[in-house]
VODRENRO-675607 format. One line per 4 residues: their letters; for each residue x, y, z of C-alpha. Coordinates in nm, 2 decimals, decimal comma. Example, Ala and Ser with C-alpha at 12.3 -4.5 7.8 and 13.67 -1.06 7.14 Angstrom:
REM VODRENRO-675607
AS = 1,23/-0,45/0,78 ~ 1,37/-0,11/0,71;
This chain:
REM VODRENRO-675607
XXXX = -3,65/-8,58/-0,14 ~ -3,96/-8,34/-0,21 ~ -3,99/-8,30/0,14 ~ -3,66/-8,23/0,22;
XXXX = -3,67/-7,94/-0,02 ~ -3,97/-7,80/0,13 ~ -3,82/-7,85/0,47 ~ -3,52/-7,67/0,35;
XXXX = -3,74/-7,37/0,17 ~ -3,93/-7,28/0,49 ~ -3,66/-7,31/0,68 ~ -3,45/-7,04/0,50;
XXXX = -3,84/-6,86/0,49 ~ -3,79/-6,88/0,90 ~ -3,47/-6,75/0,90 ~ -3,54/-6,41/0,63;
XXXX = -3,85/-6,33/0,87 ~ -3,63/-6,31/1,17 ~ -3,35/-6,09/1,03 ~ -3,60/-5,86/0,93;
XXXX = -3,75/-5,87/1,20 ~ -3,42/-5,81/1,43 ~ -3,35/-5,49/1,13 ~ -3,63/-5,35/1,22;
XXXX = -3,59/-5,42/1,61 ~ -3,27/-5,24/1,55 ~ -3,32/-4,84/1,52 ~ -3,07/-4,66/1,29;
XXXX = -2,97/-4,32/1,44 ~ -2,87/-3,99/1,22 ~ -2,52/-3,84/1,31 ~ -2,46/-3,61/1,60;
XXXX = -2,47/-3,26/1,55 ~ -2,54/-2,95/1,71 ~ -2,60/-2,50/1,63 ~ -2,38/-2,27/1,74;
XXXX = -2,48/-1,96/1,77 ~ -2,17/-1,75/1,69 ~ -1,86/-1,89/1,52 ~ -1,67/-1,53/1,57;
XXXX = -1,69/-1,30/1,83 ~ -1,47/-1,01/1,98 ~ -1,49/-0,97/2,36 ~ -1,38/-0,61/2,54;
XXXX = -1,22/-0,67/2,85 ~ -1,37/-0,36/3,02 ~ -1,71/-0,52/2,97 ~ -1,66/-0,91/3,04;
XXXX = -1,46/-1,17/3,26 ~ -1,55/-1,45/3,07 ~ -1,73/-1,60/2,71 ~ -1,97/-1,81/2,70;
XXXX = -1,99/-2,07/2,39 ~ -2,37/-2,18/2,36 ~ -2,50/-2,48/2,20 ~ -2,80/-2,61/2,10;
XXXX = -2,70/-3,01/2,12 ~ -2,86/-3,30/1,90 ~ -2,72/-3,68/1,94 ~ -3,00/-3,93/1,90;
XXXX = -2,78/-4,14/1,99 ~ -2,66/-4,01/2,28 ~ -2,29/-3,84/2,44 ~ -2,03/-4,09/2,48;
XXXX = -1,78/-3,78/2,52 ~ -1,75/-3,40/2,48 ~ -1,45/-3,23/2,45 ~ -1,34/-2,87/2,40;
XXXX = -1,03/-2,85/2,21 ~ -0,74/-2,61/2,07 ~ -0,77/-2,55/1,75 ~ -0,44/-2,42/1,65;
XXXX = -0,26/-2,73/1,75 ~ -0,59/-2,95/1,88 ~ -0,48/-3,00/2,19 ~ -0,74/-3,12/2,41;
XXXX = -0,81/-2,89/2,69 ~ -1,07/-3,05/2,84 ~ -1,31/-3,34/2,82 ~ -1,67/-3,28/2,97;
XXXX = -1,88/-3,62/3,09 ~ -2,14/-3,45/3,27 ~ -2,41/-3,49/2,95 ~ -2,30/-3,85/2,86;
XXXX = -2,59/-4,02/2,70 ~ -2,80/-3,74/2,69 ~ -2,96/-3,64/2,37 ~ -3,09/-3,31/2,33;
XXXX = -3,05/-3,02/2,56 ~ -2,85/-2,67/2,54 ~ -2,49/-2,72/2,58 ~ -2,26/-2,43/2,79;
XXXX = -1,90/-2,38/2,81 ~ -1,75/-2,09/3,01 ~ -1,42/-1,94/2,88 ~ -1,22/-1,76/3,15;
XXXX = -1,11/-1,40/3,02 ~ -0,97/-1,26/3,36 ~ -0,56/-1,34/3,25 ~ -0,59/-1,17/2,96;
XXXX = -0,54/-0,78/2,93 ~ -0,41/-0,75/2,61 ~ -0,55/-0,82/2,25 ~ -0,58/-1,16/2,21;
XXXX = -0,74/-1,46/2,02 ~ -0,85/-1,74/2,13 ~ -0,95/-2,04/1,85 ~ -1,12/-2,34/1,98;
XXXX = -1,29/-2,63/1,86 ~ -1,62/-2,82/2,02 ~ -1,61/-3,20/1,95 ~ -1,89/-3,43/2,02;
XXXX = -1,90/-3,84/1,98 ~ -2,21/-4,04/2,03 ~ -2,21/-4,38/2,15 ~ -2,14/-4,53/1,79;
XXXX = -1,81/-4,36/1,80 ~ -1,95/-4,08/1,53 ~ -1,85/-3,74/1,63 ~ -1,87/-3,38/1,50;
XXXX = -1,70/-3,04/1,53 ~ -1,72/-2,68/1,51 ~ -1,48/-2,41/1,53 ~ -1,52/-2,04/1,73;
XXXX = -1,30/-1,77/1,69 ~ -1,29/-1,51/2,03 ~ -1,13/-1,18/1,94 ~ -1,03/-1,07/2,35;
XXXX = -1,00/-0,68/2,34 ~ -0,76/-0,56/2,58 ~ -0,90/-0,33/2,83 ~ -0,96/0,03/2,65;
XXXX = -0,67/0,23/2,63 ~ -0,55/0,49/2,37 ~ -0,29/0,37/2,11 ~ -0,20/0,52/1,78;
XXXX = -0,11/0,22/1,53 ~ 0,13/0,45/1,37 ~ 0,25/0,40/0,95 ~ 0,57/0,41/0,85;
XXXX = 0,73/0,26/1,19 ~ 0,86/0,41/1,54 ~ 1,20/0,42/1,39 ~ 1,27/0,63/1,10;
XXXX = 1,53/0,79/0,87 ~ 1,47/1,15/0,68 ~ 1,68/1,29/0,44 ~ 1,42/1,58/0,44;
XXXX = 1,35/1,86/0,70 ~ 1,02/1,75/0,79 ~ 0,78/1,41/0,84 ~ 0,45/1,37/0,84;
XXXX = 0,31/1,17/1,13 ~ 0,04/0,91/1,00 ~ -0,15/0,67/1,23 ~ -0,50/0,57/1,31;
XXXX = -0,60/0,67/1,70 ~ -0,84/0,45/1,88 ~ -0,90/0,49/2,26 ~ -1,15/0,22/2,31;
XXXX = -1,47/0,21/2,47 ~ -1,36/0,60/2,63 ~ -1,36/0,85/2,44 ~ -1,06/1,06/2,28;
XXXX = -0,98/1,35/2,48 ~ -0,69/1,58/2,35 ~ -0,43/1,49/2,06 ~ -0,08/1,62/2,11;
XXXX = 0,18/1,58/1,88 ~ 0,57/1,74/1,96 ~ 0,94/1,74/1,85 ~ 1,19/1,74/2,09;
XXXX = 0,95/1,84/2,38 ~ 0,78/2,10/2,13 ~ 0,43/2,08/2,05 ~ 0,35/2,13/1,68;
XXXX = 0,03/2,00/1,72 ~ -0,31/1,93/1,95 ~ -0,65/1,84/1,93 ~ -0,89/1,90/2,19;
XXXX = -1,23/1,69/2,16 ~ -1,57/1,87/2,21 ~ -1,72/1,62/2,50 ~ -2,08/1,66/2,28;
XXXX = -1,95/1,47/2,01 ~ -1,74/1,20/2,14 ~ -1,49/1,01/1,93 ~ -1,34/0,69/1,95;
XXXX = -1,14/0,66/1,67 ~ -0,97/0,92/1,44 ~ -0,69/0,93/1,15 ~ -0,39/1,13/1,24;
XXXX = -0,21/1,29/0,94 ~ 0,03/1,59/1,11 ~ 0,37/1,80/0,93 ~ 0,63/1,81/1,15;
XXXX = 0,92/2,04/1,11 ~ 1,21/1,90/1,19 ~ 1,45/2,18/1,08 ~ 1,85/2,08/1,00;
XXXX = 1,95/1,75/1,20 ~ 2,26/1,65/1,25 ~ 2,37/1,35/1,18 ~ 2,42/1,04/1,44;
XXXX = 2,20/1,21/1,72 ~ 1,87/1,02/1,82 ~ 1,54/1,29/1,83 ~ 1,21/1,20/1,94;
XXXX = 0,84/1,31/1,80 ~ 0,57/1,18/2,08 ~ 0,22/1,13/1,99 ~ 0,08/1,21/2,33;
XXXX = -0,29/1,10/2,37 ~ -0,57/1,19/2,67 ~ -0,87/0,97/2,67 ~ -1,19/1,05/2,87;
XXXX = -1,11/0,90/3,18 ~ -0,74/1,09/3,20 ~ -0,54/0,79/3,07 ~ -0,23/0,87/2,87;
XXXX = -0,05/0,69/2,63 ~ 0,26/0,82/2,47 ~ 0,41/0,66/2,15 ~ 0,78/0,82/2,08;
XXXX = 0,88/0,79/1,69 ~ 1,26/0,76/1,69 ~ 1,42/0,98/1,47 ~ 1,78/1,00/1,26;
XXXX = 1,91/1,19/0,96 ~ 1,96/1,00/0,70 ~ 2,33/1,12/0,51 ~ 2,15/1,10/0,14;
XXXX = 1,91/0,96/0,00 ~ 1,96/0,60/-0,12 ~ 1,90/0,56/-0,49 ~ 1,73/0,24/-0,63;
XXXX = 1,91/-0,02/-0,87 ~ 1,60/-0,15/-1,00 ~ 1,23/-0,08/-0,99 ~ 0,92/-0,29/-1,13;
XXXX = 0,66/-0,12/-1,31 ~ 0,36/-0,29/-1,33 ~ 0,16/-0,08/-1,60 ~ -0,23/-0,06/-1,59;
XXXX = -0,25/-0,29/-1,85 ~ -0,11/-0,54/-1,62 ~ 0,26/-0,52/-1,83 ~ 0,55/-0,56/-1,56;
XXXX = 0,87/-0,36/-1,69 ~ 1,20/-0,40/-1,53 ~ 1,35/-0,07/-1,51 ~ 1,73/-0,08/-1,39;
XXXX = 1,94/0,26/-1,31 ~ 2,33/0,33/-1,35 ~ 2,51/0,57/-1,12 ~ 2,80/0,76/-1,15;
XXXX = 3,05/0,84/-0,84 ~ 2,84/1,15/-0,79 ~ 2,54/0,96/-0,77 ~ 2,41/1,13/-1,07;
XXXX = 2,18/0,89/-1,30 ~ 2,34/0,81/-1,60 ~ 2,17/0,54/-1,81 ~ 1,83/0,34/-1,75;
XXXX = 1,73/0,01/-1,86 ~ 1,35/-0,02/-1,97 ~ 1,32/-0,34/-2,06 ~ 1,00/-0,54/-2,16;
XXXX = 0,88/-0,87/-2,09 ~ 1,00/-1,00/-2,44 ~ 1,32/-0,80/-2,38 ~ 1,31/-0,50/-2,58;
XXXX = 1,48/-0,24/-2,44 ~ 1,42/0,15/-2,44 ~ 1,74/0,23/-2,32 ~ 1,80/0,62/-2,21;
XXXX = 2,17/0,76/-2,15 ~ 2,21/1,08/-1,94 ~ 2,53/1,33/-2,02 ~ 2,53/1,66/-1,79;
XXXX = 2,78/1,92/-1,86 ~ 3,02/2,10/-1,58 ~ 2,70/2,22/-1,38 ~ 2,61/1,87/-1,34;
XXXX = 2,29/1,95/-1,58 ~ 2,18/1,70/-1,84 ~ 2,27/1,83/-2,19 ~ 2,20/1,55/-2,37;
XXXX = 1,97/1,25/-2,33 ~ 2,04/0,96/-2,59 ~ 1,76/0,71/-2,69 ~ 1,74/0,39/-2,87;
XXXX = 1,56/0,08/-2,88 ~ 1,74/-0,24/-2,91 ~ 1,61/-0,64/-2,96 ~ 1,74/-0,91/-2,71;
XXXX = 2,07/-0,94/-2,89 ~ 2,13/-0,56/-2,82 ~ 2,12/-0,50/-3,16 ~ 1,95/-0,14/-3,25;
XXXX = 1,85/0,06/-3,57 ~ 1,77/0,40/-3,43 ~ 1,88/0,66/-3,23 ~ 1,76/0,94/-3,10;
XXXX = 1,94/1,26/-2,92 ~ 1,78/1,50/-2,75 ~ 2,01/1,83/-2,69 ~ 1,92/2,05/-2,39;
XXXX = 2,18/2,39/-2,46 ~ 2,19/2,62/-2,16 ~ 2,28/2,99/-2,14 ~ 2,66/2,97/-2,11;
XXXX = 2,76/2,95/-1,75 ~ 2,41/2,93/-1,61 ~ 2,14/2,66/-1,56 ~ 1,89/2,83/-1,74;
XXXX = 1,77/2,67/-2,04 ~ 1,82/2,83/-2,43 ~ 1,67/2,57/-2,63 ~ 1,58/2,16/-2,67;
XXXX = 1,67/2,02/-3,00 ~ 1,61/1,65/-3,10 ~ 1,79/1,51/-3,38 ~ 1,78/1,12/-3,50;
XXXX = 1,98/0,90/-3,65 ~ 1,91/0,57/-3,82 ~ 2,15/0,29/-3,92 ~ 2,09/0,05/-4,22;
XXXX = 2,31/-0,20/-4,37 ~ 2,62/0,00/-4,27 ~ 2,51/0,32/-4,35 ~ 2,36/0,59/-4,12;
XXXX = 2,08/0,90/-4,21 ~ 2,15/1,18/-4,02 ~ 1,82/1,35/-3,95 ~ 1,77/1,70/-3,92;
XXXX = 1,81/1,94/-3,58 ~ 1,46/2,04/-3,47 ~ 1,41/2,30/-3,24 ~ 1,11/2,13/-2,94;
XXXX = 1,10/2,38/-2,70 ~ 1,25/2,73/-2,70 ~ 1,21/3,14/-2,56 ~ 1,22/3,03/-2,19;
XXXX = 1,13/3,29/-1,96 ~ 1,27/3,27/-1,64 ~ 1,16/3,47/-1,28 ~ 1,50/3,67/-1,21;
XXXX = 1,39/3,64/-0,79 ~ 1,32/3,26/-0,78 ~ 1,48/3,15/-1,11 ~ 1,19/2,94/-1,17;
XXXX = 1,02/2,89/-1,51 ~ 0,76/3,16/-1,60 ~ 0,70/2,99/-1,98 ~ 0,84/2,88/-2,24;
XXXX = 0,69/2,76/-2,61 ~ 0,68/2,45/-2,81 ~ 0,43/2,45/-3,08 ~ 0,25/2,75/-2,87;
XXXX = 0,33/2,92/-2,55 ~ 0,31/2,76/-2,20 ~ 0,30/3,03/-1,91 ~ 0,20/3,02/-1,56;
XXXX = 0,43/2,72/-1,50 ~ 0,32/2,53/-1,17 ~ 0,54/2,57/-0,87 ~ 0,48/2,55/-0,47;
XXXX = 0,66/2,55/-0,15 ~ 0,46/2,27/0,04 ~ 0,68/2,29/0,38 ~ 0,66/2,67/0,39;
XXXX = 1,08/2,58/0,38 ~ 1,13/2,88/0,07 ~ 1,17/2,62/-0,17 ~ 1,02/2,62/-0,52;
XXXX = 0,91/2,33/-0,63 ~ 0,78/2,20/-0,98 ~ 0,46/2,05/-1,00 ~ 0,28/2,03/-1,34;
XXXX = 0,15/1,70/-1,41 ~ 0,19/1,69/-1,85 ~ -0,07/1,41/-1,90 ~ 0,08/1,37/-2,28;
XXXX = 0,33/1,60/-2,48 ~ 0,01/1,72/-2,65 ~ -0,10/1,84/-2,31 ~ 0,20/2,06/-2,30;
XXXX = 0,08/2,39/-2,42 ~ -0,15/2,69/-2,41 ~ -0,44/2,53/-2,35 ~ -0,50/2,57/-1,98;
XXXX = -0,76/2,34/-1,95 ~ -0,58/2,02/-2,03 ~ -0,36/2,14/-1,75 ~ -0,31/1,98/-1,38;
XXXX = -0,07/2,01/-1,11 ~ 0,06/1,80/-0,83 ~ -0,12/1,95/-0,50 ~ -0,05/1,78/-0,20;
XXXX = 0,29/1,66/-0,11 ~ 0,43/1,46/0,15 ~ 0,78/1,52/0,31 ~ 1,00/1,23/0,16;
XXXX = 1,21/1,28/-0,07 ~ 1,17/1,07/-0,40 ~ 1,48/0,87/-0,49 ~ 1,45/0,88/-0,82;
XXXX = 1,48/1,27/-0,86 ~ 1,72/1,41/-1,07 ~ 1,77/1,78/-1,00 ~ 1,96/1,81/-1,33;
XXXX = 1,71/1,70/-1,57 ~ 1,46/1,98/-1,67 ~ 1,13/1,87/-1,64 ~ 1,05/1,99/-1,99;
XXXX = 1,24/1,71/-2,18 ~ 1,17/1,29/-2,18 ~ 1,30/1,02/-2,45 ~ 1,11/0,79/-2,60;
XXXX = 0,72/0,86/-2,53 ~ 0,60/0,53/-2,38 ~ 0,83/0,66/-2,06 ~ 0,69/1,04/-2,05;
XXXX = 0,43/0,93/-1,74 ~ 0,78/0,75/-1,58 ~ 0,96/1,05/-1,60 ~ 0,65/1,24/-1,45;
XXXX = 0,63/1,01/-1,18 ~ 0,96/0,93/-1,05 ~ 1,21/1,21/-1,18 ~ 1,10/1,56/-1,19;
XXXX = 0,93/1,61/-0,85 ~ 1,13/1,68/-0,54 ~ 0,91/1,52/-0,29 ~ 0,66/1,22/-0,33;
XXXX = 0,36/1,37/-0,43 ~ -0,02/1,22/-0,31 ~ -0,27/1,43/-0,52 ~ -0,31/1,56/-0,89;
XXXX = -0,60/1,79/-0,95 ~ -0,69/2,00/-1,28 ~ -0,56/2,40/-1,29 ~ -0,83/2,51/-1,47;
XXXX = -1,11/2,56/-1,19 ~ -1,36/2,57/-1,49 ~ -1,26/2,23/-1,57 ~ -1,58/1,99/-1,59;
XXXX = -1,45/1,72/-1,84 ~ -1,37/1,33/-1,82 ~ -1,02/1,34/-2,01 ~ -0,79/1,43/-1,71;
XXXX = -0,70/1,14/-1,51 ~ -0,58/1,33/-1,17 ~ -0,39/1,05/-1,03 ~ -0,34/1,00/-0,65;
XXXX = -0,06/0,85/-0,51 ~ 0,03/0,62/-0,20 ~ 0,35/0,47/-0,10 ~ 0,52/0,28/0,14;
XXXX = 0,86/0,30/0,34 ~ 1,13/0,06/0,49 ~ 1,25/0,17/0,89 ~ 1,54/0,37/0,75;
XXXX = 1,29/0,57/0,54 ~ 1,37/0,44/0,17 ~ 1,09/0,44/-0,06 ~ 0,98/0,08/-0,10;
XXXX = 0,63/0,09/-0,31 ~ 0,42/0,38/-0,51 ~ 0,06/0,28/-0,62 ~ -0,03/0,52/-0,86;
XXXX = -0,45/0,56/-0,90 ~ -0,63/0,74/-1,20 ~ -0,92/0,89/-0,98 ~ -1,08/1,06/-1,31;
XXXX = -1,09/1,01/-1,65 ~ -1,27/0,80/-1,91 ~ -1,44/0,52/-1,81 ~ -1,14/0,31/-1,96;
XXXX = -0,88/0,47/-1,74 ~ -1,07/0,59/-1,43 ~ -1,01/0,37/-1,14 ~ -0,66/0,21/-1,27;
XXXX = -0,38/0,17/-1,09 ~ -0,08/0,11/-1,20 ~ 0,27/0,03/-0,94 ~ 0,67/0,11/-0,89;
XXXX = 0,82/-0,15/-0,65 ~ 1,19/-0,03/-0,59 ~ 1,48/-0,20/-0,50 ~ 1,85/-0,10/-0,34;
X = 2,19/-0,31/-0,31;
């Protein structure tokens, strides 16, 4: 029995030394892999036929298979033998550019398996430039709508590898615009921002502005903007207002059959609501402007009215009086009638605003005529009711304007006069300026302080022209405000 163990224990001895021995007969190899050397690159046409995708390759345990695939749908596009079971060595795979003569991109996908079936991949991204040609990647569309008698023709040029020769920009055949390069400092690439006049259009007739452009070698590319008159300009039903504190108001109009604006919801995430109600008088001019705040049942304790009295028969404004009125239990307070703003002085040529005074006397209101089209057009930016006074250096001014008209402007509302004060920058922004305005800068050229905020403005258009999106950006200011942007996203039926 003793022996048969001992028989048994060398035996299963025997059999340990020969599996490690076969282990260590057998050679374990790492996974296949291999460098590439660019995963994104952007090709020019006028400079190359083909790409080609260089590899440094590392399979210890040699290519069973190589294959080169689409990577948007990794379809394979084609399998390469010709380095089966090698191991190391510099991998090349030519990409044909010759059918291609326009921007495009190319995504592909290098797959390797060794002979244990293990495989590994790695993506590359060829951006094919078309050969060079000049283009205008215009903003705002190549079909518009205006309501306004000129448009301002925005659009990044590029010409390629060639530089830009001449710019030319015309309306109906007439040039309003060119730009010849000086061949000692060539450019490639330059931001188009043009006025064109367009003068009265009539209505249901197609005109054309062409953005003619010449590069170096005498190619010409020109890009025709479509143009209509628009019959009025659309008003929204609805715009979000994302503050700068990240606080996204809904603010929803009311029209009447004149399309005059006569009530706006502001309502508040929880939804409070500063409502505003708009009354004009025979001249279609706002008189009176009611304001009250009400909880979600649409309850309210307060009112407040704001009366705008005109010299009879004219436009011109007399006085602003406030009064309020508060409701309790059944019974209502009738506040006082305080005089805001009176002694308006008004230019007898131009019927503009000369001054007027609230708690001291505002002169030298701000007005301009952007389109050299004789208009007169406010643009004092009050940053605060505070800011509305004599002191000139807490004064700014809208300065640069761009030819759309705002939809949100309401000629008959005197841009002296707001509701409640958390909507005095609203009414600043959307309803006393004609035209959408793109820079605010101080009128005081002394000015070297950090309290005015000198917002900028951007927006954005559908194809018939409607105002879809103003970004609004405090470029100065405290370190608080400077830098913050705040957003109107509109909306029509």
């Amino acid at each position: 029995m003793k022996i048969n163990n001992l028989i048994y224990i060398l035996l299963i001895g025997c059999l340990g030394l020969f599996a490690l021995q076969s282990c260590e007969s057998d050679p374990v190899f790492p996974d296949p892999g291999f460098e590439l050397e660019d995963t994104r690159v952007e090709i020019r046409r006028d400079t190359a036929d083909f790409y080609d995708i260089n590899l440094k390759m590392d399979v210890p345990n040699g290519v069973s298979s190589i294959n080169i695939l689409d990577a948007t749908n990794y379809e394979v596009l084609e399998k390469i033998d010709e380095y089966n079971g090698r191991t190391k060595f510099d991998f090349q795979y030519r990409v044909d550019l010759t059918s291609f003569e326009k921007d495009t991109v190319l995504n592909y996908l290098v797959k390797v398996t060794d002979a244990d079936d293990r495989s590994f991949n790695r993506g590359i991204r060829i951006d094919v430039k078309g050969f060079s040609f000049p283009e205008i990647k215009l903003v705002g569309g190549d079909n518009i709508s205006v309501a306004a008698p000129a448009y301002v023709v925005k659009g990044l040029i590029t010409t390629g590898l060639n530089a830009i020769s001449s710019v030319q920009v015309l309306f109906e055949g007439e040039e309003q615009y060119l730009f010849e390069s000086n061949p000692s400092e060539p450019l490639y690439e330059m931001p188009l921002k043009q006025l064109v006049f367009l003068g009265n259009l009539e209505l249901d007739v197609e005109y054309h502005i062409d953005v003619v452009i010449v590069d170096e070698k005498g190619q010409t590319s020109t890009t025709t903007i479509k143009v209509f008159k628009g019959e009025s300009v659309q008003r929204p039903v609805q715009i979000n207002y994302l503050t700068t504190s990240d606080l996204l108001i809904q603010i929803k109009f009311q029209y009447d059959e004149n399309g005059n604006m006569t009530a706006l919801d502001y309502i508040f995430p929880n939804g409070r609501n500063y409502y505003h109600e708009f009354r004009y008088n025979d001249l279609k001019m706002v008189d009176t402007l009611l304001y009250r705040s009400t909880e979600v049942d649409g309850s309210f304790t307060f009112e407040n009215y704001r009366y705008i009295n005109y010299i009879p028969g004219s436009t011109e404004i007399q006085n602003i009086e406030s009064q309020s009125f508060e409701y309790e239990e059944g019974n209502v307070v009738i506040g006082d009638v305080e005089v805001e703003a009176d002694n308006f002085v008004y230019d007898p040529v131009k019927g503009t605003v000369l001054s007027f005074n609230t708690n001291s006397t505002v002169d030298n209101i701000y007005y301009s005529d952007p389109f050299n089209l004789g208009e007169n057009i406010f643009g004092e930016f009050w940053q605060s009711t505070s800011y509305m006074s004599s002191n000139t250096i807490r004064r700014q001014h809208r300065e640069d304007y761009d030819p759309v008209l705002m939809p949100t402007f309401n000629e008959g509302l005197p841009p002296f006069v707001s509701g409640n004060s958390a909507l005095f920058e609203v009414f600043n922004d959307l309803f006393w300026h004609k035209y959408i305005m793109t820079k605010t800068v101080p009128t005081d050229p002394s000015y070297s302080g950090t309290y005015l905020r000198e917002p900028s403005y951007t927006y954005e258009t559908d194809n018939n022209g409607n105002i879809t999106r103003i970004v609004k950006l405090y470029t100065s200011g405290t370190s608080f405000v400077k830098g913050k942007s705040a957003s109107y996203s509109f909306f029509y039926e």
